[in-house]
VOMIKE-779497 format. One line per 2 residues: for each residue x, y, z of N, C-alpha, C. Coordinates in Angstrom, 1 decimal. Example, Ala and Ser with C-alpha at 12.3 -4.5 7.8 and 13.67 -1.06 7.14 Angstrom:
BEGIN
13.2:-5.7:7.8:12.3:-4.5:7.8:13.2:-3.3:7.8  12.8:-2.2:7.1:13.7:-1.1:7.1:12.9:0.0:7.9
END
This chain:
BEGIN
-16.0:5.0:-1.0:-15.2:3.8:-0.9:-14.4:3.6:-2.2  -15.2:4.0:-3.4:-14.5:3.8:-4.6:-13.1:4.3:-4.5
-13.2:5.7:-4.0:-11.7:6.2:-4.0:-10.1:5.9:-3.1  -10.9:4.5:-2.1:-10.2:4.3:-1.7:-9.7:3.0:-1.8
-10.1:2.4:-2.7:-9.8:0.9:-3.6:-8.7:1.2:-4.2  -8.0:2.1:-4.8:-6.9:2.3:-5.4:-5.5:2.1:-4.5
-5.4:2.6:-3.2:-4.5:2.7:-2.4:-4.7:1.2:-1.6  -5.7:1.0:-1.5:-5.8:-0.4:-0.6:-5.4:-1.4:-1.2
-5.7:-1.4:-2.9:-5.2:-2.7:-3.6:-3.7:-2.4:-3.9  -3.0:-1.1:-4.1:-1.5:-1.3:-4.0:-0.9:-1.6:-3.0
-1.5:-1.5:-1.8:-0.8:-1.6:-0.9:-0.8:-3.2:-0.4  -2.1:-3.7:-0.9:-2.1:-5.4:-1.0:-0.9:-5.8:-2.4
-0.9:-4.9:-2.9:0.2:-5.7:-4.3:1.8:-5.6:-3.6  1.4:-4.5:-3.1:3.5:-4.4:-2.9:3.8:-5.4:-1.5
2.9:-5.2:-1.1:2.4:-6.9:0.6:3.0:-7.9:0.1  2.2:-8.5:-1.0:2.4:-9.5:-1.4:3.7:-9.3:-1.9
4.2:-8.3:-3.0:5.6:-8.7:-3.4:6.7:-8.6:-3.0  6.4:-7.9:-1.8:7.6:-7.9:-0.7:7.7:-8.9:0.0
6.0:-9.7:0.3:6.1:-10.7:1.0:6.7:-11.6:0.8  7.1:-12.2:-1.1:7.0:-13.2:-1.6:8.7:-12.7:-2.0
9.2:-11.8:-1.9:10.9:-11.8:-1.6:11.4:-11.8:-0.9  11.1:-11.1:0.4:11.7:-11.1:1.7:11.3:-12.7:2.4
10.3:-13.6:1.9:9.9:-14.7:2.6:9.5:-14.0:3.9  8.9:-13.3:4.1:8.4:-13.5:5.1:7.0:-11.7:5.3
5.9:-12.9:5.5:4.4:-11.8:5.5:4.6:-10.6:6.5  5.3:-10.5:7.4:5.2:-9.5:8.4:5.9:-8.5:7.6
7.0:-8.6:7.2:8.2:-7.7:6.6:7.3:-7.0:5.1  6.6:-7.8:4.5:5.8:-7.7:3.1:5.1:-6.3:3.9
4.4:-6.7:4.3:2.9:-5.9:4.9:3.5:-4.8:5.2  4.2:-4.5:6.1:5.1:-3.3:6.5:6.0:-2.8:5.3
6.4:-3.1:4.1:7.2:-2.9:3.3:6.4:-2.1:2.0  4.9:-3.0:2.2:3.9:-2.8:1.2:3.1:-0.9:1.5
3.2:-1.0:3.3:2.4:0.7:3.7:3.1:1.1:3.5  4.7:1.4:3.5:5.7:1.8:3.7:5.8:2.5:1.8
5.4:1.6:1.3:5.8:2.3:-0.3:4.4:3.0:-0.5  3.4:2.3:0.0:2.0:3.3:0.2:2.4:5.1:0.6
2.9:4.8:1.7:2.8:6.6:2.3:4.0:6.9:2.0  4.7:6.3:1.1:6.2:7.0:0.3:5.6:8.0:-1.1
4.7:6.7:-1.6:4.0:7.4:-2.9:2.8:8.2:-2.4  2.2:8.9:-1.4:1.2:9.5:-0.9:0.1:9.1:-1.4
-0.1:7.6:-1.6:-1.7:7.1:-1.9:-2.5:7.5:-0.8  -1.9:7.6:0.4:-3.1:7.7:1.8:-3.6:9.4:2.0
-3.0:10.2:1.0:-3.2:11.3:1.5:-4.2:12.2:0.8  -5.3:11.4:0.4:-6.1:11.5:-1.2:-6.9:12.3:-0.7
-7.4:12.7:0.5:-8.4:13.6:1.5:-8.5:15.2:0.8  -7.2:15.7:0.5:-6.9:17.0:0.5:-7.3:16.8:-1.2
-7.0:16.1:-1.9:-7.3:16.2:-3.7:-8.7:15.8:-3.9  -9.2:15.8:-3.4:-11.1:15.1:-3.5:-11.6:17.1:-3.8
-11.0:17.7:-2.7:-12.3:19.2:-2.9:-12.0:19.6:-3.9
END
């Protein structure tokens, strides 16, 4: 789980700061996974072995 605290709290940070410019939480949240699996935080499976 530790290693997955990293990707889940960026992806809460860019939520929120997208949320808090676009005014609106839907758009944030989608804007926030969206820079998540741009920067490949979710793909951390293959870098662990």
């Amino acid at each position: 789980m530790k290693h997955k605290a990293f990707p889940i709290s960026m992806t809460f940070l860019w939520g929120v700061v997208f949320g808090s410019a676009m005014h609106s939480l839907t758009l944030g949240i989608c804007m926030g996974l969206m820079m998540g699996i741009a920067f490949g935080l979710f793909d951390s499976d293959k870098k662990d072995h």
